[in-house]
C-alpha positions in Angstrom: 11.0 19.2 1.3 13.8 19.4 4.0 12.9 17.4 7.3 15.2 18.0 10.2 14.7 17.7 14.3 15.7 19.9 17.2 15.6 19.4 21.1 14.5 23.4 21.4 10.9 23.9 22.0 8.8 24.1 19.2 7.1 27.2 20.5 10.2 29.3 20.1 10.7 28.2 16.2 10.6 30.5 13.7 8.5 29.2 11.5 5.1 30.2 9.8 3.3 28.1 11.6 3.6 25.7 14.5 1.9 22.5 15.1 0.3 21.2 19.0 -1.0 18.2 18.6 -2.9 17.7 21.7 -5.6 15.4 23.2 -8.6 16.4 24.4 -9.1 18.7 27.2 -5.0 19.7 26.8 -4.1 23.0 26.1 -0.6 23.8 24.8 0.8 25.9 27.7 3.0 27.5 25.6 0.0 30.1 24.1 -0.9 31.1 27.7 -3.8 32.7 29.1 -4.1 34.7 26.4 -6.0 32.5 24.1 -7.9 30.6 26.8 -11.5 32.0 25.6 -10.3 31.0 22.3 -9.3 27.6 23.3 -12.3 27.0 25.8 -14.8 28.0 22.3 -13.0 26.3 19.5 -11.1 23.7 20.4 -11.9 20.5 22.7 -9.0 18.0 21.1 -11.5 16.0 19.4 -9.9 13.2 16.9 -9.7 15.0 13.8 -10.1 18.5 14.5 -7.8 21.2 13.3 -8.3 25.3 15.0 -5.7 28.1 13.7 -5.0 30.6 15.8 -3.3 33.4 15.1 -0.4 34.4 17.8 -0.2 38.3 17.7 3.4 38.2 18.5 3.1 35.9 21.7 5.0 33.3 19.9 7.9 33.4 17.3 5.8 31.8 14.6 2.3 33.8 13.8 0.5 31.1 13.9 -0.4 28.1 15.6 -2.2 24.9 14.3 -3.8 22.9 16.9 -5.1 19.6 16.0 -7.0 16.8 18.1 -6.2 13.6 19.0 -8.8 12.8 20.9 -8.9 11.2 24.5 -5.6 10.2 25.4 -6.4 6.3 26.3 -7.6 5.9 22.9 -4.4 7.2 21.8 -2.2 4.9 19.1 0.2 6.0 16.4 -1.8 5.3 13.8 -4.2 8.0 14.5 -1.5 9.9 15.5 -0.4 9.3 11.4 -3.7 9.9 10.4 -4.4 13.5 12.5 -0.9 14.3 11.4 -1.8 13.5 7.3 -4.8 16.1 7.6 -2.9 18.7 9.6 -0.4 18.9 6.5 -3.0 19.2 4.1 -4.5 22.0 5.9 -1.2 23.6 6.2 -0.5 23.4 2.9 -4.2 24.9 2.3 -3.3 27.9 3.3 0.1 28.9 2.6 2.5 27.6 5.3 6.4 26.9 3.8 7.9 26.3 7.1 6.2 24.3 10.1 7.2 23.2 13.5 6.0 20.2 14.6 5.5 19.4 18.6 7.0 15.8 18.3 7.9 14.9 21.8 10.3 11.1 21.4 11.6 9.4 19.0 8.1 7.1 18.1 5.9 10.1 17.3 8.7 11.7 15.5 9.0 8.9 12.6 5.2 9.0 12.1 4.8 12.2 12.1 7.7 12.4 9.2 6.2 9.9 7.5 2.7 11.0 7.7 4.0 14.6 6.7 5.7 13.3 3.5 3.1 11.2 2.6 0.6 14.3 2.2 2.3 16.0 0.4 1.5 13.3 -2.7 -0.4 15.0 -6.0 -1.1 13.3 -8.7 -1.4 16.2 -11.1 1.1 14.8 -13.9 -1.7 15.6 -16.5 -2.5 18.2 -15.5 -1.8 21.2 -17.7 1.3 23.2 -16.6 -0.6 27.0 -16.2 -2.3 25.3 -13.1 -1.4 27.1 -10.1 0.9 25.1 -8.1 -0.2 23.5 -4.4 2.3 24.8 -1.7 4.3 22.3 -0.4 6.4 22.4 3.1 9.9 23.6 2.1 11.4 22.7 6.0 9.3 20.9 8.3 11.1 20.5 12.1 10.5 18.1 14.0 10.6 19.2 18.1 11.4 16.6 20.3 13.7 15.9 23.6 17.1 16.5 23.9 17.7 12.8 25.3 15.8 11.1 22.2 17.7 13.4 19.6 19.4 10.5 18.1 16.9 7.7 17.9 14.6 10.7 16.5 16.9 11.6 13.7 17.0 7.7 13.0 13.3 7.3 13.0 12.7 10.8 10.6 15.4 9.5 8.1 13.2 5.8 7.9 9.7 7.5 8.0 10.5 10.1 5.2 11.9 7.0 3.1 8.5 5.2 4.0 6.6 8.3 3.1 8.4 9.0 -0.2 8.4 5.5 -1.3 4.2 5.3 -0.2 4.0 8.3 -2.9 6.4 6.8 -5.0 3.8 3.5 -5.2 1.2 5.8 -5.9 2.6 7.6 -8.7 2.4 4.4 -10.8 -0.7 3.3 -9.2 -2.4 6.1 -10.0 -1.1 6.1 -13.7 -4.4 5.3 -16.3 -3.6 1.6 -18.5 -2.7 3.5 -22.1 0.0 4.4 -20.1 0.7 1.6 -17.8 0.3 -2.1 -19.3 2.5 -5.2 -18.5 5.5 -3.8 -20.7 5.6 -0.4 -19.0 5.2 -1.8 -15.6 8.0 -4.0 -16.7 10.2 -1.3 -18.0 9.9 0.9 -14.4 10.5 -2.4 -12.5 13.6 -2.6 -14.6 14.4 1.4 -13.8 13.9 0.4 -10.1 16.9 -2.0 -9.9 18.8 0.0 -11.8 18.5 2.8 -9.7 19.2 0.8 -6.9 22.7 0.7 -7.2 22.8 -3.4 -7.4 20.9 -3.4 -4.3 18.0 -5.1 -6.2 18.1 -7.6 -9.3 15.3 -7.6 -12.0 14.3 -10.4 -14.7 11.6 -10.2 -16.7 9.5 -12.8 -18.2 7.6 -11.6 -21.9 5.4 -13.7 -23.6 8.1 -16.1 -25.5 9.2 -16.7 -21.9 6.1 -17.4 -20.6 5.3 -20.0 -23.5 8.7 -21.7 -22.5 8.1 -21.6 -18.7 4.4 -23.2 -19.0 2.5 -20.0 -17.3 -0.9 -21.1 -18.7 -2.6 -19.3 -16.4 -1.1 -15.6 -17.0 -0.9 -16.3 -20.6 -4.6 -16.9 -20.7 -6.4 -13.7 -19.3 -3.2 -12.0 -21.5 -2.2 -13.4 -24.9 -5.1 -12.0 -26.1 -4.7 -8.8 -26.0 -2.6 -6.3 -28.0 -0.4 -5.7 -25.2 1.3 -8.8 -24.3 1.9 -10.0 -20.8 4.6 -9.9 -18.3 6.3 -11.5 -15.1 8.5 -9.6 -12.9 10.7 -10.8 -10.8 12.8 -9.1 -8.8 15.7 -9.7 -6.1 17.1 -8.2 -3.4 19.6 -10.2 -0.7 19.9 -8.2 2.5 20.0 -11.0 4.9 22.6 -13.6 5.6 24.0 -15.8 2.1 22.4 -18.9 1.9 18.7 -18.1 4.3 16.0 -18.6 2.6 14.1 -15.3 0.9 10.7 -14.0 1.9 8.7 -14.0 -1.3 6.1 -11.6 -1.7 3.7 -11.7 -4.5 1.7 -9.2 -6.4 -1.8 -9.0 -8.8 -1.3 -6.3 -11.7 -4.2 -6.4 -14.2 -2.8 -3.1 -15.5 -6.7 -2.3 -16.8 -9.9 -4.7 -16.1 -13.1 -4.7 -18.6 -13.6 -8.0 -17.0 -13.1 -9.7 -20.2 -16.0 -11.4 -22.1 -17.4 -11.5 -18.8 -17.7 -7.6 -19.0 -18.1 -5.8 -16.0 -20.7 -2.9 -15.9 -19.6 0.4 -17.5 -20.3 2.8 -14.3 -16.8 3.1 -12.6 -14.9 0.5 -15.1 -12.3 3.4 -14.7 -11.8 2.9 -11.4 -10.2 -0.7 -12.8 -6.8 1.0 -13.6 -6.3 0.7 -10.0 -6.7 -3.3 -10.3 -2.9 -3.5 -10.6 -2.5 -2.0 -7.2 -1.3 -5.4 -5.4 1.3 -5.7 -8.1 2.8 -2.2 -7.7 3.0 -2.3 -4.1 5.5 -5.2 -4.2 7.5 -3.0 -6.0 6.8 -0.4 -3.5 7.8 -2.8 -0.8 11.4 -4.1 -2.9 12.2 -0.7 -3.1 11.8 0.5 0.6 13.4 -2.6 1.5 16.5 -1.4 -0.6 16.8 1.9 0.4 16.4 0.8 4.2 19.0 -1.6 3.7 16.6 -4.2 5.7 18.7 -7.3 7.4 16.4 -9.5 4.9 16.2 -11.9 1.6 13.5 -10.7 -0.9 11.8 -12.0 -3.5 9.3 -10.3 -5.3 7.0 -11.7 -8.4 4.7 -9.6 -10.2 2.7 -11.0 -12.6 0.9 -8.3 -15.1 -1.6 -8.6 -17.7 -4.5 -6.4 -19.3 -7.9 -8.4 -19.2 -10.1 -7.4 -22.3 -12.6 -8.6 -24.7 -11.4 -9.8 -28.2 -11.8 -12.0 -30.8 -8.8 -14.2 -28.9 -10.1 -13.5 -25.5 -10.1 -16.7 -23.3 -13.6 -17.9 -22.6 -16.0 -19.1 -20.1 -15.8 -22.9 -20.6 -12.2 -22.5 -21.7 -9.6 -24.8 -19.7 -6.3 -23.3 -19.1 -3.0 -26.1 -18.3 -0.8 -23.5 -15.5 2.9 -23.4 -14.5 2.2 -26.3 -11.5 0.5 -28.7 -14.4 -3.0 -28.2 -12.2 -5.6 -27.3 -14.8 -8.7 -24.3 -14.3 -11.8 -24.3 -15.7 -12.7 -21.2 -16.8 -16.4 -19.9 -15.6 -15.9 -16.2 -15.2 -13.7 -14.2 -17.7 -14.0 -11.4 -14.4 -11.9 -14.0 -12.4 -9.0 -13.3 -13.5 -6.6 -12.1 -11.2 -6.8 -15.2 -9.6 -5.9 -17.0 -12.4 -2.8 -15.0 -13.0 -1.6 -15.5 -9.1 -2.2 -19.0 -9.8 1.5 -19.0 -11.6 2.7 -16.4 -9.8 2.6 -18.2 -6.5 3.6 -21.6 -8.4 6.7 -19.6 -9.6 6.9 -18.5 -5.8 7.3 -22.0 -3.9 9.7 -23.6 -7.2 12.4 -21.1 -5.3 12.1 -22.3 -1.9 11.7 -19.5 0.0 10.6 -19.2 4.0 7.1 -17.6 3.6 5.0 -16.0 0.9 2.1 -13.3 1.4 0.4 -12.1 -1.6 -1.7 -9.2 -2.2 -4.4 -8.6 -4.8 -7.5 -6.8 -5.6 -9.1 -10.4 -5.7 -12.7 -9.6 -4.8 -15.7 -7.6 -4.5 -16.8 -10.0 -2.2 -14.6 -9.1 0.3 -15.1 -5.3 0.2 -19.3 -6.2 0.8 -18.1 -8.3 3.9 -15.6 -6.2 5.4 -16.2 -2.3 3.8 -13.7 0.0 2.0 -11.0 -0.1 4.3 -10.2 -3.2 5.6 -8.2 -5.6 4.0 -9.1 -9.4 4.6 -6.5 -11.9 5.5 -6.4 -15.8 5.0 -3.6 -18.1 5.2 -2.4 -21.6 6.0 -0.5 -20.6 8.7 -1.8 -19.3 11.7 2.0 -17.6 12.9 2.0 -15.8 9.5 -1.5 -14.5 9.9 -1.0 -13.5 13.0 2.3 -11.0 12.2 0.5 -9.7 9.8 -2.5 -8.7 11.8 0.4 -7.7 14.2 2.2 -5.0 11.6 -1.5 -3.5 10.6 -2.2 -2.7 14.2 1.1 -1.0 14.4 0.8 0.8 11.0 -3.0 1.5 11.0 -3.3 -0.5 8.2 -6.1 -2.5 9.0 -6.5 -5.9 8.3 -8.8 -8.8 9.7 -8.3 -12.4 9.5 -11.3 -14.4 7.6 -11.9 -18.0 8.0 -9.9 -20.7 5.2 -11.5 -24.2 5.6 -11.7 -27.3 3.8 -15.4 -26.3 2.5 -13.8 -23.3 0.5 -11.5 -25.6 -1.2 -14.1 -28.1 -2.0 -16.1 -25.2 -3.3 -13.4 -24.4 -6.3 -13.2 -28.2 -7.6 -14.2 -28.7 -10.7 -15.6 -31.2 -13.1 -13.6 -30.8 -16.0 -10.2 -29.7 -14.4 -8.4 -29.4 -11.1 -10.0 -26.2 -9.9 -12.8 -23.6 -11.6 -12.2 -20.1 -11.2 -15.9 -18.9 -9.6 -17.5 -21.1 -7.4 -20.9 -18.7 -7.4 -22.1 -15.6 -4.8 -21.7 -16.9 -1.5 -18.2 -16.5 0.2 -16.5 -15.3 -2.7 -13.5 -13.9 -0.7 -13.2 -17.2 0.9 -13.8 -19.2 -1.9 -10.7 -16.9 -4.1 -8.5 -17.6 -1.0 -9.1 -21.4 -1.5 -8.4 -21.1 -5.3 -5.1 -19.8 -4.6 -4.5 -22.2 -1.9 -4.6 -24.9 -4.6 -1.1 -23.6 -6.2 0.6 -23.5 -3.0 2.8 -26.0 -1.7 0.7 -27.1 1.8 5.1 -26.7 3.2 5.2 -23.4 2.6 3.9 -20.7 4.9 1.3 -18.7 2.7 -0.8 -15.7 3.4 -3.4 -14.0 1.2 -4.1 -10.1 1.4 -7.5 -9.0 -0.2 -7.3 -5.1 -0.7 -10.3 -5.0 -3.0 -11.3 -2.6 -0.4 -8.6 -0.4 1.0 -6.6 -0.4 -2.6 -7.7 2.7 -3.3 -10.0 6.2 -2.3 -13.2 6.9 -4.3 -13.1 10.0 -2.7 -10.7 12.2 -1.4 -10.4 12.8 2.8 -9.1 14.8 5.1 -6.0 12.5 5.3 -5.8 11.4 2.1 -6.2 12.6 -1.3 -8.5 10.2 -4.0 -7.0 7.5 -5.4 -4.4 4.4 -4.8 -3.5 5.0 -1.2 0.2 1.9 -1.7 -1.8 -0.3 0.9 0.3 -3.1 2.2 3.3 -1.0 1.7 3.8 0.2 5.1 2.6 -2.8 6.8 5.2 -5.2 5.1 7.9 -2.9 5.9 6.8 -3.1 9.4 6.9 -6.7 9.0 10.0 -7.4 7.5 11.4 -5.2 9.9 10.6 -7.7 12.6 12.6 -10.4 10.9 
C-alpha cells in the first residue's frame, strides 16, 4: 500500500472513495445541500459510526465514507486512531483500492497513517491459497494543509513505520508454539538484526549458555522440555557513545500448559499468545531501528515453553537464579515470573538508565482492571509517570497499581529468598513484588502487566482477533521523548 499527502482538498480526489471524518453535529460542506436529508437521517457523528453515501457525480470520487468522532471536546487522537482503524476495515469491506482521507495537520495525519496501515493486518498465513483475497488500499492520500505539507509527510513516513512494525509484531505473535518456541523466536530475532543493516546487534543465549551464565530461573520452567530454552539479547546504540542504554525486557513463554500445575483445557490455546511481552520488545528494537531514534537500547528476551513432563520442575522444587537469590517453587503456572527473574538480573549487571518490562504476568490483573488495560507498578514514581504519559498519548491504556512493602513481604519464603505464588489476593501486586526482588533498588524499574490487553478474544470494529503488539506504540512514544 502506497501512502502519500496533498494540500488539495480531499473532496476533489479522484479516488473511490473519500473519507470525512467529522464530529457530531458537523456536516462536510463539501457534499452540499444535496445530501442534507441524508445526513439529517443517518448520520449524527456519533463515536464509532460509519454512513456511505453515494455521490451521484457531485464529487470526483463516487462515494463518500463519513465516520463519527463524536463531540468534539471529547476529542483525542487516540479515538481519532481508533475511528480511523474501523473506517479502513469498512473500506476494505467493500471494495475501495483508492481512498482520500480528510486529514487536516500534520498530528491527525500520522495517526491516521498509522491507524490505516495497521488495519490492514491479516493473519491468514494458514490459510489455504484458493481463499478469496481481502482488498487492501493500493493508494491511500492523506489531505491536509498546504502550510503543514512538510511536518505531514514527516509524521505519514513515522506512523506507516509504526503501523507496519505493530503488524509486523503481530505476525509472530500470532504464530501457534509448533511453530514458534524459544529457538524459532531466536532465529527471527537473529533475522531482525540482520536485516537491520548493523543498526541492531543480536546474541543469543541456548541452553549450554545458560548453564554457564547461572540462569536458574529460565532454565527451570525450560530444560525440561524438548525444546530447549533461549535468551535474546539484542542491541541497538542510537544515542550518544558512552550514555547509558534504556533496557527493556520481555516475557516469551512461546506456549503455556501451566506445567504440572496444568491450567484448565477451555482456551489453553489462547496460551500461544503468552509470549506476547517478549515479541513486543522485538517489535519496539525494531521500530527503534528503522526510526533511527536519538537513543541506547537494550532489549532481553527471555523464552521458554512451560509443559508437563517427566523432568518438569515441581511445586516444592527450589530453583538457585542468575542474582544467587533462590525461589521456591509453589505454582508450576507461575512461571513467567520466574523467567523475568533472570532476565531483569541480566538487565541491571549492564548498567543501564531505566528498565520497563512487559509480561503476560497475571490473571489477577485482567479481574482487577478488565481486557484492556494494562496495569503499571514500579519503583520509581518519574518512570511510572511517563509511562502513563505515552498511553494517554497513544491510546494505549495503562493505569498505575499500588507496590508496597506488604507485597514484598507477601512473596518471602521459608525455604528460599522468594516463592513464586503468594495465594489469591493481590496477585498482580504480589507478581510485581516478586520481580521487584531481582532488581537493583538503583535502578529505575517499571513493570507492565498486559495479561489483559495482550491480545483480542474477539475480533472488533478496530481490530481484528488476536495479539494486538501492545506496548509497542506506547514505548516508541516514550523513547521518543528521550
Amino acid at each position: 500500500m502506497r501512502l502519500q499527502t496533498k494540500t488539495t482538498p480531499a473532496a476533489v480526489e479522484r479516488a473511490d472513495a473519500v473519507v470525512f471524518l467529522l464530529h457530531d453535529n458537523h456536516k462536510p460542506a463539501s457534499l452540499g445541500p444535496a445530501f442534507r436529508d441524508v445526513l439529517a437521517e443517518e448520520f449524527a457523528g456519533r463515536p464509532g459510526q460509519l454512513c456511505v453515501i453515494h455521490t451521484q457525480g457531485k464529487l470526483d470520487a463516487p462515494r463518500a465514507l463519513l465516520v463519527g468522532l463524536g463531540p468534539r471536546r471529547d476529542f483525542t487522537l487516540p479515538k481519532l486512531h481508533r475511528a480511523v482503524s474501523a473506517a479502513t476495515r469498512h473500506l476494505r469491506k467493500i471494495g475501495v483500492q483508492r481512498a482520500a482521507f480528510d486529514a487536516g495537520d500534520a498530528k491527525r495525519a500520522g495517526v491516521i497513517a498509522e491507524a490505516v496501515v495497521m488495519a490492514h493486518y491479516d493473519f491468514d498465513e494458514f490459510k489455504p491459497s484458493k481463499a478469496a483475497p481481502k482488498t487492501k488500499l493500493a493508494i491511500a492520500t492523506l489531505h491536509v494543509r498546504a502550510a503543514e505539507a512538510k511536518a505531514a509527510a514527516d509524521a505519514v513516513a513515522r506512523g506507516q513505520v509504526i503501523g507496519e512494525t505493530v503488524n509486523w509484531t503481530k505476525s509472530i505473535a500470532n504464530l501457534p508454539g509448533n511453530v514458534i518456541y524459544p529457538a524459532t523466536l531466536a532465529t527471527r530475532a537473529q533475522a531482525l538484526a540482520r536485516e537491520s543493516r548493523g543498526r541492531l546487534r543480536c546474541r543469543v543465549l541456548d541452553k549450554r549458555a545458560l548453564e554457564r551464565g547461572g540462569f536458574g530461573g529460565i532454565l527451570g520452567v525450560g530444560v525440561g522440555r524438548a525444546r530447549e530454552p533461549r535468551l535474546m539479547v539484542l542491541e541497538y546504540r542510537g544515542g550518544r557513545a558512552g550514555r547509558k542504554p534504556f533496557a527493556l525486557v520481555g516475557k516469551a513463554i512461546t506456549f503455556d500448559s501451566g506445567g504440572i500445575s496444568i491450567k484448565p483445557s477451555e482456551k489453553m490455546d489462547e496460551m500461544k499468545w503468552d509470549k506476547c511481552g517478549g515479541v513486543a520488545v522485538l517489535g519496539m528494537m525494531r521500530a527503534a531501528a528503522l526510526l533511527r531514534l536519538p537513543v541506547n537500547l537494550l532489549g532481553i528476551i527471555a523464552a521458554a515453553e512451560n509443559m508437563p513432563s517427566a523432568t518438569s520442575y515441581r511445586p516444592g522444587d527450589i530453583l538457585t537464579t542468575r542474582s544467587g537469590q533462590t525461589i521456591e517453587v509453589l505454582n508450576t503456572d507461575a512461571e513467567g515470573r520466574v523467567i523475568l527473574a533472570d532476565a531483569l538480573a541480566y538487565a541491571c549487571e549492564q548498567k543501564p538508565q531505566a528498565i520497563v518490562d512487559f509480561a503476560t504476568l497475571t490473571g489477577a490483573c485482567v479481574v482487577a482492571l478488565g481486557n484492556e488495560i494494562a496495569g503499571v507498578m514500579g519503583n520509581d514514581a518519574a518512570l511510572v509517570k511517563r509511562i502513563l504519559r505515552a498511553s494517554d498519548a497513544t491510546g494505549e491504556p495503562c493505569w498505575e497499581l499500588p507496590l508496597r512493602d506488604q507485597f514484598r513481604e507477601m512473596v518471602q519464603s521459608d525455604a528460599a529468598t522468594v516463592k513464586n505464588s503468594a495465594g489469591r489476593y493481590g496477585g498482580a501486586l504480589t507478581g510485581a513484588a516478586f520481580l521487584q526482588a531481582f532488581v537493583d533498588e538503583k535502578v529505575p524499574w517499571a513493570h507492565v502487566d498486559i495479561a489483559g490487553p495482550a491480545w483480542v478474544s474477539d475480533a472488533k470494529p478496530h481490530h481484528e482477533k488476536g495479539a494486538t503488539a501492545f506496548g509497542v506504540r506506547l514505548m516508541i512514544e516514550l523513547l521518543s521523548r528521550e
